[in-house]
PALUMKE-430503 format. One line per field, with one value per residue (C-alpha): residue number from 0; residue in one letter; y, x, z. Coordinates in Angstrom, 1 decimal. Layout:
i	[NUM;...]
aa	[A;...]
c2	[Y;...]
c1	[X;...]
c3	[Z;...]
This chain:
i	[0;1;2;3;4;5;6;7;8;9;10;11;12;13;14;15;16;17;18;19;20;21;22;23;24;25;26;27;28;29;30;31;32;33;34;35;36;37;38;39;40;41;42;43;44;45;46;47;48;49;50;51;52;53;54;55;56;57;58;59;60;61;62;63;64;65;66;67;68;69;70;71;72;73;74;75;76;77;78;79;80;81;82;83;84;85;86;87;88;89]
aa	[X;X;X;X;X;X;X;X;X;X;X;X;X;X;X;X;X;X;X;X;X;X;X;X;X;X;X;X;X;X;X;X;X;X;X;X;X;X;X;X;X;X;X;X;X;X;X;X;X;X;X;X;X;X;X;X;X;X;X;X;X;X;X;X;X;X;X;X;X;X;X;X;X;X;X;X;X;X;X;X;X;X;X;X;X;X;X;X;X;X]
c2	[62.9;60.7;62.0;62.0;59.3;56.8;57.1;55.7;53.3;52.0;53.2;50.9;47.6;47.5;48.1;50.7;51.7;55.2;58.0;58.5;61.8;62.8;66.0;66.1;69.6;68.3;71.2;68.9;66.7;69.9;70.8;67.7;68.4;64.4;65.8;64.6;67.3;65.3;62.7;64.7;62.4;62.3;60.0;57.2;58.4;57.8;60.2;58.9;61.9;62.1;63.2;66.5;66.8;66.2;64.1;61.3;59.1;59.5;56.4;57.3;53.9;52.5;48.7;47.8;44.4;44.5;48.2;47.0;44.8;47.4;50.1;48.1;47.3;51.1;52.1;49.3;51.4;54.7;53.7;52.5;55.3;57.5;55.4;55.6;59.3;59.7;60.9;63.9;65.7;64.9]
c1	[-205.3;-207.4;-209.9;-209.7;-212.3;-210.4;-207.2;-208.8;-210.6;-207.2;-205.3;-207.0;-208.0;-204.0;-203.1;-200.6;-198.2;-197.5;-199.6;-201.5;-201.6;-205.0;-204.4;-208.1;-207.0;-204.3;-201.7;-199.0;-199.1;-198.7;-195.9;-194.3;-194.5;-196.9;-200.0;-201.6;-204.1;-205.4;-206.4;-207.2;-204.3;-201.8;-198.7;-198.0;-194.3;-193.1;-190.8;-188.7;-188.2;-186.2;-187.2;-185.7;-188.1;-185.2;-186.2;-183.5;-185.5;-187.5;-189.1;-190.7;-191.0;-193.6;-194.1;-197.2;-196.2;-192.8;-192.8;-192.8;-189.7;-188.3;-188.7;-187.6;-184.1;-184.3;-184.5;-181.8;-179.6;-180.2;-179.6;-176.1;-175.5;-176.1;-173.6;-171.3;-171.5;-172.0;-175.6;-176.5;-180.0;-181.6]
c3	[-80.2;-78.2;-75.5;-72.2;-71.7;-74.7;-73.0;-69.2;-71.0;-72.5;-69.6;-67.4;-70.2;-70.8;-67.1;-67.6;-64.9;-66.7;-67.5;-71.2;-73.3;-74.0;-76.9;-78.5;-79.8;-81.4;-79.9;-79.1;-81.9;-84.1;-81.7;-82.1;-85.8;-86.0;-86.8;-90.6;-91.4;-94.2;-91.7;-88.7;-86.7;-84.9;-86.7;-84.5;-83.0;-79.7;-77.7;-74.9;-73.0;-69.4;-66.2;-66.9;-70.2;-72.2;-75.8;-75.6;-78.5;-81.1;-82.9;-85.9;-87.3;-84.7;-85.4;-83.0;-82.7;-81.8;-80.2;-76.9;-76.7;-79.3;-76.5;-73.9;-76.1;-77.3;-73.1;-72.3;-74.8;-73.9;-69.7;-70.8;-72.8;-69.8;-67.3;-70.0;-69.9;-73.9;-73.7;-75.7;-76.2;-79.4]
């Protein structure tokens, strides 16, 4: 629920090779079913979704210090899965 201008700002200090979100409104987090009301926040909750906008993941359980290698191992998975044949949409 960042604005436009945060998510550059971050975009550009972490030197991202991947596009941010910017949902100021909320709309998609309440989609989603993340947003806290009581905080006026979005739940920290990553989605892996495919190139064909199917939700393959869903990490509720965000741990900032280990979420990168823990979506790189959670990716790893889900691309063997998909060789394999056995991938389903959540």
């Amino acid at each position: 629920m960042d604005t436009v201008k945060t998510q550059k700002s971050f975009h550009q200090q972490q030197k991202l090779n991947f596009d941010l979100l910017a949902d100021e409104e909320g709309k998609l987090a309440k989609l989603f079913g993340v947003f806290n009301p009581e905080r006026n926040l979005a739940r920290r909750v990553t989605f892996v979704i495919d190139p064909q906008g199917i939700i393959r993941a869903v990490d509720e359980k965000v741990n900032v210090k280990t979420h990168g290698q823990d979506l790189v191992k959670l990716l790893l998975e889900l691309q063997q899965e998909a060789k394999s044949g056995k991938q389903e949409a959540t």
